[in-house]
N, C-alpha and C positions, 0 to 999 in steps of 0.2 A: 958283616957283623957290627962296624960303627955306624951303622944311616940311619941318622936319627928323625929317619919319616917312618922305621920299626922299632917303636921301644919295647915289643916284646920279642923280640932278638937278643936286646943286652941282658947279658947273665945278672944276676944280683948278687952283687958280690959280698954284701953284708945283710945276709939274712936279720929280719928285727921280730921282735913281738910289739907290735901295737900297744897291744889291751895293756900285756906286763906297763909298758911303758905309762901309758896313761894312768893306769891303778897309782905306782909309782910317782908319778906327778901329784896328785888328788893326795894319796895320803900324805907324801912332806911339807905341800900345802894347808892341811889340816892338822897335823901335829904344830908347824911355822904357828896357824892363828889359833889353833890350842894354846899355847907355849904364852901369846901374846895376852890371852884373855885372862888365864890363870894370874901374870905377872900384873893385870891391872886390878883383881881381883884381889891380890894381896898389898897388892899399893894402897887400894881405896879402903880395905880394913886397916893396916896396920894407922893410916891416917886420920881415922874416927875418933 
């Protein structure tokens, strides 16, 4: 069960979801440069 010349032998012992993950990635990433555009957006007004 340890030879790792079969790695579909090894159980997987922490099932993952991918996709949830990456979605997850993709939107905190676009909220984060959301967040940043908004904030320069009121910089550049409130400085006019």
């Amino acid at each position: 069960m340890s030879d790792s010349k079969h790695p579909e032998l090894h159980v997987n012992e922490e099932p993952r979801n991918d996709f949830i993950d990456t979605a997850v990635g993709f939107a905190v990433f676009f909220v984060v440069l959301f967040a940043i555009a908004i904030g320069a957006t009121v910089i550049q007004v409130m400085t006019k």
